[in-house]
C-alpha positions in Angstrom: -96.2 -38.8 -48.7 -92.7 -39.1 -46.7 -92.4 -35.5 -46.6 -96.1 -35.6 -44.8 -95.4 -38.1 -42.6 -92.5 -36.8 -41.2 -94.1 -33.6 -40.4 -97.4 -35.8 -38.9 -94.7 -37.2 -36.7 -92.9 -33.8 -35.3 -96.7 -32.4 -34.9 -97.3 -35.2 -32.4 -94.1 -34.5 -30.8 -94.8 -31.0 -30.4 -98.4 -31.4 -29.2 -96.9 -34.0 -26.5 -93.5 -31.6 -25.1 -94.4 -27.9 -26.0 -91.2 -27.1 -24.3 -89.3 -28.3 -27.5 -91.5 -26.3 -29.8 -88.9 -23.6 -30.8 -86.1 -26.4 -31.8 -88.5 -28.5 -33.8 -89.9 -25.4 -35.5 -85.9 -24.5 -36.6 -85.4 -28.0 -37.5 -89.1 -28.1 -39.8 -87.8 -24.5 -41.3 -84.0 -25.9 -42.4 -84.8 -28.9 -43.5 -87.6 -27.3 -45.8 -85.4 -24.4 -46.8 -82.7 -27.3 -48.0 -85.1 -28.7 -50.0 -87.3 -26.0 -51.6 -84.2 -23.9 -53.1 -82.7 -27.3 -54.7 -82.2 -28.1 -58.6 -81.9 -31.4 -60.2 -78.4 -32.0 -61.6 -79.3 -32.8 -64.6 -81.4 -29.6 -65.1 -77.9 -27.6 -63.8 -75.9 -29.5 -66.3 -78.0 -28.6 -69.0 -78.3 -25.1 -67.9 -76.3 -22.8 -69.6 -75.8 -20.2 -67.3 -74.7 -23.2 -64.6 -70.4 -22.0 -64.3 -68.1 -24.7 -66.0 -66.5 -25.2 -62.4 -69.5 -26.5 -60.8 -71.0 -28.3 -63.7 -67.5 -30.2 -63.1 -68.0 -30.8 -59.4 -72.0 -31.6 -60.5 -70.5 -34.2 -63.0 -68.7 -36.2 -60.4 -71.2 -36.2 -58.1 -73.3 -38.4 -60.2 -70.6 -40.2 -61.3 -70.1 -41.0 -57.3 -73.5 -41.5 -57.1 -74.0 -44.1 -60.1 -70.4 -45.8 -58.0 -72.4 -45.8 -54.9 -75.1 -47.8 -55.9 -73.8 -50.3 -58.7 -70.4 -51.0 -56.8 -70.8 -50.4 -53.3 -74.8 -51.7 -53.4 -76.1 -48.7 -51.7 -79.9 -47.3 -52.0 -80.5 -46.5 -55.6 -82.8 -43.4 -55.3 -83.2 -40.0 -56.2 -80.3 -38.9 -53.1 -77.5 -36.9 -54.1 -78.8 -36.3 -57.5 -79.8 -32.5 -57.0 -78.1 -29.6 -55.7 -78.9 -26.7 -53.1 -76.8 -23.6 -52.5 -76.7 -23.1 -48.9 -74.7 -19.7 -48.9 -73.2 -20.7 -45.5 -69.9 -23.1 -45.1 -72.2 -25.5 -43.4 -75.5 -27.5 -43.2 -76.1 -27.8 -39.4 -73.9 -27.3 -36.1 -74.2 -30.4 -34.0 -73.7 -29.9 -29.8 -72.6 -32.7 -27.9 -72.4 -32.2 -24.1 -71.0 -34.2 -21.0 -71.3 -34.3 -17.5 -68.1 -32.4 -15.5 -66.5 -36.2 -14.8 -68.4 -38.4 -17.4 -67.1 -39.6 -20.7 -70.9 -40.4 -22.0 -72.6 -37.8 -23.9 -75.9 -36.5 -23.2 -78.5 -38.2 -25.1 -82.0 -36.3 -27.3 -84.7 -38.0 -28.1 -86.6 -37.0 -31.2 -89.2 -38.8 -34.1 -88.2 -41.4 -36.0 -84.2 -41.6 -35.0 -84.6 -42.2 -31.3 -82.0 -40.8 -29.2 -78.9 -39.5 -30.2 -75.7 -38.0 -28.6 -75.9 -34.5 -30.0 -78.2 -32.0 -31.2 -78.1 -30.0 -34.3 -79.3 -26.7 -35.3 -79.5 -25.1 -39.1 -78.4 -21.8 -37.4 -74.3 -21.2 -35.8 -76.1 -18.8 -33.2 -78.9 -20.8 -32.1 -76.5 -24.2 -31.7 -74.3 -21.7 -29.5 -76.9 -20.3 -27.6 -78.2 -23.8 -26.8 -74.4 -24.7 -25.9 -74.0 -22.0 -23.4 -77.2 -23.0 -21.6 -75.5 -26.5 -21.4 -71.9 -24.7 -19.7 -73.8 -22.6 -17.5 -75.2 -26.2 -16.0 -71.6 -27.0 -15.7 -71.7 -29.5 -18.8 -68.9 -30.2 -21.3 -69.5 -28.4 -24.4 -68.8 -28.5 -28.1 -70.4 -27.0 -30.8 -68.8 -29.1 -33.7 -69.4 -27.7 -37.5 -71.3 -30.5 -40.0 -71.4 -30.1 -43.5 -73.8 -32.6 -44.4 -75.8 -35.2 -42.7 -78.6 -38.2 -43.5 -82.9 -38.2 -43.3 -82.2 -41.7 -43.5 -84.0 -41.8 -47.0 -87.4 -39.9 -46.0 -86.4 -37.5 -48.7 -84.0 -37.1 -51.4 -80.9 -35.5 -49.8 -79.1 -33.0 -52.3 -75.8 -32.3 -52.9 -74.5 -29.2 -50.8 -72.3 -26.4 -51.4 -70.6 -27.2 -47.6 -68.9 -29.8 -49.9 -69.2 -30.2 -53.0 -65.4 -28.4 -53.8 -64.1 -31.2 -51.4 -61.2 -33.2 -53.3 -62.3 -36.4 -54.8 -61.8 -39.0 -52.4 -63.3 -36.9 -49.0 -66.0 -35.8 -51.9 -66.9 -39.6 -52.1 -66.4 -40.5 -48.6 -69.1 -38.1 -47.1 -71.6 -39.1 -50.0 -70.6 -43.0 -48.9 -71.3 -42.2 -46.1 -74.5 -40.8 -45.7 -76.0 -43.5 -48.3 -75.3 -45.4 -45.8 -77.5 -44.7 -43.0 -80.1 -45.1 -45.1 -79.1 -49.0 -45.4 -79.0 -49.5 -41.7 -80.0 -47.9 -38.5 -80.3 -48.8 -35.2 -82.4 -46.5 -33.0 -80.8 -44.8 -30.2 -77.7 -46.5 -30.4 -75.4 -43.5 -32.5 -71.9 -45.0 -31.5 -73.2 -48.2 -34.3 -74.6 -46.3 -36.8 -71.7 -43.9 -37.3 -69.5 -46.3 -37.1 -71.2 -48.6 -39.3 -71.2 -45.7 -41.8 -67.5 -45.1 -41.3 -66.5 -48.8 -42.2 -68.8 -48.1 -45.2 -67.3 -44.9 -46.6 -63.7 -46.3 -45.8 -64.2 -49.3 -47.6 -66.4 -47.5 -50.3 -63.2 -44.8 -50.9 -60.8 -47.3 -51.5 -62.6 -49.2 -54.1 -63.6 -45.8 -55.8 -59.6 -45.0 -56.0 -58.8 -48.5 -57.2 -60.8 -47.2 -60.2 -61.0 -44.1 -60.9 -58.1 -42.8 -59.0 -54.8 -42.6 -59.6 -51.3 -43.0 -57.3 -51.1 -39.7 -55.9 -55.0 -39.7 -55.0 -54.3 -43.5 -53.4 -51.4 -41.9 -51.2 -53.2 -38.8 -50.3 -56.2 -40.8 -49.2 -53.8 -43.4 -47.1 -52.0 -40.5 -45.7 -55.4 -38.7 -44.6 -56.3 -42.4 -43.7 -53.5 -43.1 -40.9 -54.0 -39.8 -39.8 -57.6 -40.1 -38.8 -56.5 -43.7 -37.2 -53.7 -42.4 -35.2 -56.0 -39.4 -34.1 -58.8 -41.4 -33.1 -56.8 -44.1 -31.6 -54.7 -41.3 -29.4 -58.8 -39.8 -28.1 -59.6 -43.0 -27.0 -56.6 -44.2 -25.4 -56.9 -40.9 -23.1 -60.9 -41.0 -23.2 -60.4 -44.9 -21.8 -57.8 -43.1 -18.6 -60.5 -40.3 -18.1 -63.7 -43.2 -17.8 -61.4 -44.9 -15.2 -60.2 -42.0 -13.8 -64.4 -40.6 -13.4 -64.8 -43.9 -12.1 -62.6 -43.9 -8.4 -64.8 -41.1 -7.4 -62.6 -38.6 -6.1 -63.2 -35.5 -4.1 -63.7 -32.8 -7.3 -60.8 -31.0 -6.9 -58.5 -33.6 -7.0 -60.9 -35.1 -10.1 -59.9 -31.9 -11.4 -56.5 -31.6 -11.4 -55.9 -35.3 -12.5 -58.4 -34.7 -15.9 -56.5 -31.6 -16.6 -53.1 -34.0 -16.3 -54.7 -37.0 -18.5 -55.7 -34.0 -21.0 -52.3 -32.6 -21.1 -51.0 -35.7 -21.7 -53.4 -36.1 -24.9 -51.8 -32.7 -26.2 -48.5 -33.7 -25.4 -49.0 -37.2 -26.9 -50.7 -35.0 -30.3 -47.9 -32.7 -30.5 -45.6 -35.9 -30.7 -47.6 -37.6 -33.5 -47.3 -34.0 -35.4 -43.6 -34.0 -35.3 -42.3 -37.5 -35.7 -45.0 -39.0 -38.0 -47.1 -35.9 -39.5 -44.7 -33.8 -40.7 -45.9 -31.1 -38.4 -49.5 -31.6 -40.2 -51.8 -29.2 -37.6 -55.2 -30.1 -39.4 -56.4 -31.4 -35.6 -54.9 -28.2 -33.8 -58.0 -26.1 -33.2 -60.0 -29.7 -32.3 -57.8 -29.8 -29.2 -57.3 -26.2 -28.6 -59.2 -26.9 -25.7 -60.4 -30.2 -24.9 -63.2 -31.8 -23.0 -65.6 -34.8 -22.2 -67.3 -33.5 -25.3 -65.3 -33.0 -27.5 -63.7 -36.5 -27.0 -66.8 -38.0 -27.5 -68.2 -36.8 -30.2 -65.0 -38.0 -31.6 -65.6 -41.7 -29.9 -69.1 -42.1 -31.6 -67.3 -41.8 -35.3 -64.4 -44.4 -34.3 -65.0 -47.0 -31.4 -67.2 -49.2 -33.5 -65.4 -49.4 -36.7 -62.9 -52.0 -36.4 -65.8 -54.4 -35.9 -67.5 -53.3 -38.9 -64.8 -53.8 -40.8 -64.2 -57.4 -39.6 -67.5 -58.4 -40.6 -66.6 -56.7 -44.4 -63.2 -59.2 -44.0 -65.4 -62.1 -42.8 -67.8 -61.7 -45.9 -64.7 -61.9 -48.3 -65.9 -58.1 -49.5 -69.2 -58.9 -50.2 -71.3 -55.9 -49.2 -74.8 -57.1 -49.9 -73.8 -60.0 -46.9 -72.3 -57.1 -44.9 -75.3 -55.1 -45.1 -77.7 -58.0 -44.8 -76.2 -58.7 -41.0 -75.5 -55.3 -40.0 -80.0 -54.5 -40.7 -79.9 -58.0 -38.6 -77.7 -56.6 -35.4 -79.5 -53.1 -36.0 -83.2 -54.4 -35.1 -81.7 -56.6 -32.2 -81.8 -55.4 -28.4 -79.0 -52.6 -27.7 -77.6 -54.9 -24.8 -78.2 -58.2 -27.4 -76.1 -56.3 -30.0 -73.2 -54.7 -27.9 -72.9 -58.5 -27.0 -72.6 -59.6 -30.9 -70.2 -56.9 -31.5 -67.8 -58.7 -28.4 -68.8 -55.7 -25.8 -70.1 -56.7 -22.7 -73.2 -54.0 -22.1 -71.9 -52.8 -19.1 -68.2 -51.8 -20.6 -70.0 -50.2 -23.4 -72.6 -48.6 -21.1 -69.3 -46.9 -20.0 -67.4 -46.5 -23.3 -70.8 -44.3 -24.4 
């Protein structure tokens, strides 16, 4: 019945915008080919012909799963407890664009989520296509590589190839992470429910490790931890200069030559963290190989949010049933109303998006 409604809804959307036909048509055909060439776990456990390796990987993904739900109190349903065999690397490529001097990222609109600030596409060539329409407009651009995302419980997302050979705790965190959004979303407002869903999987990994991990797994996952921190906290630092800088309205070339200054100082201030802190670690190199509005927001959207989340996990003593119960609150409030909750005046987050 989900699986009928959903498609009701993308008919009506078609019907009302034919000039979108062609994108919902590749989203219809990908999300259909995920889920008509998927197997139940236990069906590929008892299989006999299923390789030792991934019956392994199969194992602990139901062993994450059955963590999710009893520990961490996410949905108990039939999600990541089948499998599907992509045969690429990854699920979708998301593009996420910005105006020339604008750190906010272009917003879609679509069924059911609202708007968000990128578009995906089940095909590496049509996402591309799509992103060199948006450069020829003069847009930022970034075509960023996703190997797994969230229907937000209107069917029963599998397990993916894209991940499933992940190491244990990232293995955990992206399944954490997805259960999530099917606890809590908040319509066109992306920068909340990504965050929200980062707070989730960060907390969710470190109980996982606390027990069934072990002390090299703890330090790996701290390590990888303060990395994505520093990272995140070193884009928005220079994201912050470039909104101020888009802000004086300056003639363009001189725009120009101060964002290329603020985005040299972002490598420079990278290449710093690599060699005093990271131990010349270069797993963000080809991230800022070239960077742009785009690029720095689609990192903003995972990270600006989730320091608040995680003071409300603090405030509940850990209790994530209360968590969840006030995040479901915030999400069906006003956009405005809940940026004010959160401790962001509107119009500073209006800006921050």
């Amino acid at each position: 019945m989900k699986a009928l409604a959903l498609i009701s809804l993308i008919a009506a959307a078609l019907a009302a915008g034919c000039s979108n036909f062609g994108y919902y048509l590749q989203s219809i055909e990908g999300q259909f080919g995920l889920l008509q060439n998927r197997q139940t776990i236990a069906q590929m456990l008892a299989d006999p012909a299923t390789p030792p390796a991934l019956k392994d990987r199969l194992q602990r993904a139901l062993t994450i799963r059955d963590f999710a739900s009893n520990e961490l109190k996410l949905p108990e349903n039939e999600s990541y407890r089948s499998y599907t065999d992509l045969q690429r690397p990854y699920v979708v490529w998301n593009v996420f664009a910005a105006a020339e001097f604008s750190i906010k990222p272009e917003q879609w609109c679509f069924p059911i989520v609202g708007c968000v600030g990128y578009r995906g596409y089940f095909k590496k060539a049509s996402a591309e296509e799509f992103a060199q329409e948006l450069q020829a407009q003069g847009l930022d651009v970034f075509v960023g590589e996703v190997p797994a995302y969230s229907t937000l419980g209107w069917f029963s997302d599998p397990v993916l190839n894209t991940f499933i050979r992940y190491p244990d705790q990232e293995y955990a965190r992206l399944i954490f992470h997805e259960l999530a959004h099917q606890v809590a979303y908040a319509s066109n407002d992306t920068e909340f429910n990504e965050s929200f869903a980062v707070a989730v999987e960060t907390e969710g990994v470190t109980r996982w490790i606390a027990r069934f991990g072990d002390e090299k797994m703890r330090e790996n996952f701290l390590r990888s931890q303060q990395r994505r921190e520093q990272f995140a906290a070193l884009v928005l630092k220079h994201r912050r200069d470039l909104g101020a800088l888009y802000l004086t309205r300056l003639a363009p070339a001189a725009m120009r030559e101060r964002k290329a200054a603020i985005f040299a100082a972002l490598k420079e201030g990278y290449l710093q963290l690599k060699k005093t802190e990271w131990g010349g670690y270069a797993g963000y190199d080809r991230f800022l190989d070239e960077p742009n509005n785009a690029k720095l927001a689609s990192i903003s959207i995972y990270s600006t949010l989730v320091p608040q989340f995680q003071q409300m996990i603090a405030r509940h003593n850990g209790d994530l049933a209360a968590f969840y119960a006030e995040v479901k609150r915030l999400a069906a409030l006003d956009k405005d109303e809940r940026a004010a909750r959160l401790g962001i005046p509107p119009p500073e987050r209006a800006e921050s998006l």
